[in-house]
N, CA, C and O of each residue as an XYZ file, in Angstrom:
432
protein
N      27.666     64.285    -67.700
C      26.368     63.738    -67.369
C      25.459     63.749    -68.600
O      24.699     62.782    -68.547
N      25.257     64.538    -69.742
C      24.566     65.107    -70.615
C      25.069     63.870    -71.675
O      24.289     63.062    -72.179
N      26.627     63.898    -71.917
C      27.093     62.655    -72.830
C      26.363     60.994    -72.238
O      25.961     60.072    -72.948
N      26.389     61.061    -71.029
C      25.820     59.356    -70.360
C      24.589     59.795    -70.509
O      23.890     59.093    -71.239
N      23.980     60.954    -69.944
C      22.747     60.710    -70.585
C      22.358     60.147    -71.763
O      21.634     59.155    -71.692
N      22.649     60.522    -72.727
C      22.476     60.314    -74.125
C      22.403     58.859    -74.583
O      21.600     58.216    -75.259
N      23.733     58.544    -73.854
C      23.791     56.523    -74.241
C      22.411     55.897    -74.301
O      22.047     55.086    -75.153
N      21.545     56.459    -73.100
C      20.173     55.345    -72.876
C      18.974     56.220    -73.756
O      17.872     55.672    -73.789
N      19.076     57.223    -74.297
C      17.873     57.738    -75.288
C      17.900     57.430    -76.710
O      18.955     57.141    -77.273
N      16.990     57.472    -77.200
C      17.141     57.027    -78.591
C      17.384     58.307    -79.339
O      16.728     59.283    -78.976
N      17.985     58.402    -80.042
C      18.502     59.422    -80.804
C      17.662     60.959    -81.216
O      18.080     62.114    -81.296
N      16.514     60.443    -81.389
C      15.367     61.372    -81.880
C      15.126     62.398    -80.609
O      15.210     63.620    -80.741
N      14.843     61.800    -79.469
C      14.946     62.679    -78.421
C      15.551     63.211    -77.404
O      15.159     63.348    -76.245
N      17.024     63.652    -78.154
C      17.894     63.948    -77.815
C      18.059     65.534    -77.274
O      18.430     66.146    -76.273
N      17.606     65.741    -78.427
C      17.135     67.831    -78.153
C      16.624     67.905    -76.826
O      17.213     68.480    -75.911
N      15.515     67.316    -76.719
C      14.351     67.338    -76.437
C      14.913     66.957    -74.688
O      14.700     67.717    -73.743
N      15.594     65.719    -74.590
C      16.356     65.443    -73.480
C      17.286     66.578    -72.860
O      16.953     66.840    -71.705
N      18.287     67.262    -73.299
C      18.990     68.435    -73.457
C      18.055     69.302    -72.973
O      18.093     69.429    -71.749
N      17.141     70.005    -73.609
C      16.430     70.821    -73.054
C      15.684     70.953    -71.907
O      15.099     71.972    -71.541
N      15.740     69.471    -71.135
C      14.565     69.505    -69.957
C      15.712     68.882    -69.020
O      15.410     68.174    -68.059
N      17.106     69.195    -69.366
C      18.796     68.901    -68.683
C      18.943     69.729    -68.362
O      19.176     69.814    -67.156
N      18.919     71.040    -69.233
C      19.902     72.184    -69.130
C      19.606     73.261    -67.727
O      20.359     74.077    -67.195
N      17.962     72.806    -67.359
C      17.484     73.593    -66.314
C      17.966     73.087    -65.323
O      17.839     73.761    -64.300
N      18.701     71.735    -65.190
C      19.412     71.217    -64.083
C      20.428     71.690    -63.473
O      20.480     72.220    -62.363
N      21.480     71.429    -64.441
C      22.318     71.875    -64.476
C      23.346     73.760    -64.694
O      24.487     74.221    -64.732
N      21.985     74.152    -64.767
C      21.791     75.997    -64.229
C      21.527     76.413    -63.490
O      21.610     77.634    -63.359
N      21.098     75.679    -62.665
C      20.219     76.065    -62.096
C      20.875     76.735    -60.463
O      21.891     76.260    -59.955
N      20.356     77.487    -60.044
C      21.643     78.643    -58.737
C      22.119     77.962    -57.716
O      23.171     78.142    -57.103
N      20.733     76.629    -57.455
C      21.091     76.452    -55.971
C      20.834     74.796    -55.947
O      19.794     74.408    -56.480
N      21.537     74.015    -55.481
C      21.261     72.587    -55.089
C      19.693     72.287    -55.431
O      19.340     71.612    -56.397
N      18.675     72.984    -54.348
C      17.381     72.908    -54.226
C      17.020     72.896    -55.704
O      16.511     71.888    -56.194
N      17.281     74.048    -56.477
C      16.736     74.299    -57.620
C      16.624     73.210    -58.373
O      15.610     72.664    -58.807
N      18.239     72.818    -58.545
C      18.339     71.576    -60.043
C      17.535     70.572    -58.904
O      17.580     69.525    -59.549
N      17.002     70.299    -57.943
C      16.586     69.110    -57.306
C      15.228     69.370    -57.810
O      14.504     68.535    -58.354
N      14.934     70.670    -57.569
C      13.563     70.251    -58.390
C      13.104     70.450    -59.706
O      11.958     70.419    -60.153
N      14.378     70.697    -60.352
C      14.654     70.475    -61.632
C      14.447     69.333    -62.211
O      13.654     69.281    -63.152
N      15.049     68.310    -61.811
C      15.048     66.970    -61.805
C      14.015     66.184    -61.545
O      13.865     65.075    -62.056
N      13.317     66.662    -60.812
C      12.218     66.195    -60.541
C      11.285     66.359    -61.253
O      10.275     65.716    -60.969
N      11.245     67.259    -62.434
C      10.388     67.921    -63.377
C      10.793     66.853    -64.530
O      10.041     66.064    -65.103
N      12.153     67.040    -64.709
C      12.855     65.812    -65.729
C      12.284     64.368    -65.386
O      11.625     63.713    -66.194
N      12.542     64.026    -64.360
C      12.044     62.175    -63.646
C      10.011     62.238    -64.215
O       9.359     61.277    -64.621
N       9.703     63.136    -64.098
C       8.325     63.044    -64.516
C       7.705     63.077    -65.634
O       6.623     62.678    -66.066
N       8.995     63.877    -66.194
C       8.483     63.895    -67.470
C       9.001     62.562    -68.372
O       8.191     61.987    -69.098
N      10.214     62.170    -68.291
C      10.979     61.157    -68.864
C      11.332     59.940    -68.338
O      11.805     58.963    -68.919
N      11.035     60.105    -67.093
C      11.088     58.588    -65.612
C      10.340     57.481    -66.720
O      10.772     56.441    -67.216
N       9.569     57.899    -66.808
C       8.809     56.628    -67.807
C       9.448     55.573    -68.553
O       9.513     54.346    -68.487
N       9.894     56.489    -69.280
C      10.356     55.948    -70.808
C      12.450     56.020    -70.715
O      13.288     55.534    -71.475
N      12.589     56.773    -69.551
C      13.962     56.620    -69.580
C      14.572     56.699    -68.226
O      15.236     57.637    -67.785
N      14.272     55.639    -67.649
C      14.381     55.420    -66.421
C      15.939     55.349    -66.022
O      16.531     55.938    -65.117
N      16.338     54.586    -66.831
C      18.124     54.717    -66.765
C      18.694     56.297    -66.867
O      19.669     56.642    -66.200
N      18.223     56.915    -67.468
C      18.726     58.505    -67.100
C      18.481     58.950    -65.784
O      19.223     59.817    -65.322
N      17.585     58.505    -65.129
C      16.574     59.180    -63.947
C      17.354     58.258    -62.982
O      17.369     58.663    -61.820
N      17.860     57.358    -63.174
C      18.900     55.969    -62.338
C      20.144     57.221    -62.392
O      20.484     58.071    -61.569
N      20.483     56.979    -63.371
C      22.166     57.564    -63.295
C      22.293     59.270    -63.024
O      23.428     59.662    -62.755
N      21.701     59.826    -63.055
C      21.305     60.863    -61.926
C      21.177     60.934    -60.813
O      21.788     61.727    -60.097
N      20.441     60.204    -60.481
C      20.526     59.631    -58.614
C      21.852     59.098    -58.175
O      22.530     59.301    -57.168
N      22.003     58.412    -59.158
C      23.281     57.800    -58.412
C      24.737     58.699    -58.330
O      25.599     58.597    -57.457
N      24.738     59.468    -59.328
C      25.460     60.651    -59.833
C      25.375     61.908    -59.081
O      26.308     62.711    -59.112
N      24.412     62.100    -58.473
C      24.374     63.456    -57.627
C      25.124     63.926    -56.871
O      25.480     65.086    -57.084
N      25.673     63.177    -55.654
C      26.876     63.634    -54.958
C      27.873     64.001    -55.405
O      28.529     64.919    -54.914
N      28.283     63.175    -56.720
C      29.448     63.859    -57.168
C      29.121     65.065    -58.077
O      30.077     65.799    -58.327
N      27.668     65.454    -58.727
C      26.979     66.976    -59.858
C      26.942     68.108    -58.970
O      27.136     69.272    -59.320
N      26.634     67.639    -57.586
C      25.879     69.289    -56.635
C      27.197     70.191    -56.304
O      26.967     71.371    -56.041
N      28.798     69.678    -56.289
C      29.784     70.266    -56.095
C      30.013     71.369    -56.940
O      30.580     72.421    -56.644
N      29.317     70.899    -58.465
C      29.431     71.592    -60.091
C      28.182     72.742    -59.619
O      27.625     73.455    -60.453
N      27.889     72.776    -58.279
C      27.072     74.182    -58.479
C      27.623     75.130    -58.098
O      27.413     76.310    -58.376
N      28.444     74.626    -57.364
C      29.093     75.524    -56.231
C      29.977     76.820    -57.105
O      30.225     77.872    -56.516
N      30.355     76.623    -58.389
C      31.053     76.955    -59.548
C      30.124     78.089    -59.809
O      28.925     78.057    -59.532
N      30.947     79.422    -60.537
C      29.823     80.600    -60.740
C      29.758     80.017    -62.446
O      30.384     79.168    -63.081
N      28.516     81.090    -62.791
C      28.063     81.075    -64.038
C      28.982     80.644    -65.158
O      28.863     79.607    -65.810
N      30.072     81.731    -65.323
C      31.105     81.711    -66.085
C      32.338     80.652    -65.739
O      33.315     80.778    -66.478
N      32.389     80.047    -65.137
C      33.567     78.727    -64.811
C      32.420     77.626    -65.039
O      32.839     76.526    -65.402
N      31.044     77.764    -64.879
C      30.281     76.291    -65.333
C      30.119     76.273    -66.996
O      30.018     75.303    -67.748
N      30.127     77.192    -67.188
C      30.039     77.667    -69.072
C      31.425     76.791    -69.789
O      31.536     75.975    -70.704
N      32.417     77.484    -68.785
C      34.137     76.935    -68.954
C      34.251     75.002    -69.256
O      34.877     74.290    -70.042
N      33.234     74.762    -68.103
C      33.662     73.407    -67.726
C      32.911     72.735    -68.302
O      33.210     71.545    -68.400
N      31.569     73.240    -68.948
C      30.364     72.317    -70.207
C      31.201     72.160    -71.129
O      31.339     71.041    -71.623
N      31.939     73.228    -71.565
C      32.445     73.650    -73.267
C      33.845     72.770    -73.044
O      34.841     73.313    -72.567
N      33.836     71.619    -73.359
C      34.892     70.748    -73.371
C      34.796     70.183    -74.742
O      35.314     69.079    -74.909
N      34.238     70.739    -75.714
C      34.798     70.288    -77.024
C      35.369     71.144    -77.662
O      35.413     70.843    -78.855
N      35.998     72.418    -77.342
C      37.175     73.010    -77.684
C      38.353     72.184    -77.192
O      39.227     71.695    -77.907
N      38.234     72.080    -75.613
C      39.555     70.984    -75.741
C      39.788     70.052    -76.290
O      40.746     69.906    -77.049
N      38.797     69.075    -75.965
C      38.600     68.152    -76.860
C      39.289     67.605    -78.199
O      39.870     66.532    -78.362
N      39.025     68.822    -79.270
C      39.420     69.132    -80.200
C      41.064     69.328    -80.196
O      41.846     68.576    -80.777
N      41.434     70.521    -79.401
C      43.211     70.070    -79.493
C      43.754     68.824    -79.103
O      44.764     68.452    -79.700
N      43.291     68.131    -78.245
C      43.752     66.970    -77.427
C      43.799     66.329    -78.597
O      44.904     66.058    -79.067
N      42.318     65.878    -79.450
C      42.141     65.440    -80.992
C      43.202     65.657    -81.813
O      43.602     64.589    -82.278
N      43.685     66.392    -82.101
C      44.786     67.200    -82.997
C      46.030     66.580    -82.204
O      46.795     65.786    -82.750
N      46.136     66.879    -81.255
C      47.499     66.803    -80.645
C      48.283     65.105    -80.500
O      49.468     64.787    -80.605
N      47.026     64.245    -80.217
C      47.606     63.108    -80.847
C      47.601     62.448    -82.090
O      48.180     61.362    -82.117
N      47.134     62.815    -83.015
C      46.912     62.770    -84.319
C      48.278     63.240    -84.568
O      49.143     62.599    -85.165
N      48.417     64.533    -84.010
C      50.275     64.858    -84.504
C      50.911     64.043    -83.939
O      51.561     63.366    -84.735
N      51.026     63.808    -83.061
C      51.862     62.601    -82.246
C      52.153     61.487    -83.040
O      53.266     61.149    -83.444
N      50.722     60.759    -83.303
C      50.837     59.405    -84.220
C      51.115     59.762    -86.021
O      51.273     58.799    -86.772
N      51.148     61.029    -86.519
C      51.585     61.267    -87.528
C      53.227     61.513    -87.728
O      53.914     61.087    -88.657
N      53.659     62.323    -86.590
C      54.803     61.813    -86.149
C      55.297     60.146    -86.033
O      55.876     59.533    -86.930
N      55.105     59.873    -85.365
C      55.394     58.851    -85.420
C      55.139     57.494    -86.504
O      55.621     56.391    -86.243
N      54.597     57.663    -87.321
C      54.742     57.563    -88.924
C      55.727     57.825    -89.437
O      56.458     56.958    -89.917
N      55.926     58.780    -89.458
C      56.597     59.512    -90.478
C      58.366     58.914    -90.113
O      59.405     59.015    -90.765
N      58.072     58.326    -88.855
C      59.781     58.060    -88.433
C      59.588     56.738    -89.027
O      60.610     56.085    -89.238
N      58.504     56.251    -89.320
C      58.476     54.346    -89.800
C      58.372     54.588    -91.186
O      58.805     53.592    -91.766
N      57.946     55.568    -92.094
C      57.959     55.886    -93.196
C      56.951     55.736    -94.162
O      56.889     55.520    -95.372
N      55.789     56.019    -92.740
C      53.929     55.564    -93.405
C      53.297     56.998    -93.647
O      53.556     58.014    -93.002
N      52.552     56.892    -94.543
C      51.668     58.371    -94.172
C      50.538     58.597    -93.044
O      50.063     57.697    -92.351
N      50.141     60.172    -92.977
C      49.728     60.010    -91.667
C      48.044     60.445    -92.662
O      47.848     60.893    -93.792
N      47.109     60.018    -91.513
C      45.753     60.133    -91.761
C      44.978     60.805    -91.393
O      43.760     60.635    -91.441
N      45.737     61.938    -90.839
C      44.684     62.597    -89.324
C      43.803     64.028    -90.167
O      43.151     64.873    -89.553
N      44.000     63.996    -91.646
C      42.783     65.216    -92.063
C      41.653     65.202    -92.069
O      41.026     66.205    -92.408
């Protein structure tokens, strides 16, 4: 949600977006991030209405991600450790597979 967020802000207020996210998405109880969000839609509804769109429309499938304790929602944000091997892992793949056609590989 935090990555689609991002698509519709302009770069500069990105932090700034993030930071008035993160209370959402911490937040203990359904109710909470709802009026979390609602703090976000007021503050940024304005000027970034497509975030405040794709949130709404997005909710049924975010409120399940509460149900998750502290430490398994920490687990499931931090997806650029995986990320990163997945990164690596086909990079070896397609460097492999170079190496059988007799090209060099590029993946440093």
């Amino acid at each position: 949600m935090l990555r689609a967020s991002f698509r519709y802000a302009a770069h500069q207020h990105w932090d700034a977006i993030a930071k008035t996210l993160k209370p959402i998405y911490t937040a203990p109880t359904e109710a909470a991030a709802l009026d979390r969000f609602y703090e976000f839609a007021g503050v940024w509804g304005g000027k970034y209405q497509a975030i405040v769109k794709l949130w709404e429309d997005s909710w049924a499938e975010f409120v399940p991600f509460l149900n998750f304790d502290t430490e398994i929602r920490r687990v499931i944000c931090s997806t650029n450790a995986i990320e990163s091997v997945n990164a690596r892992i086909r990079c070896a793949t397609r460097a492999r597979q170079r190496d059988h056609r007799g090209s060099q590989s590029d993946c440093e």
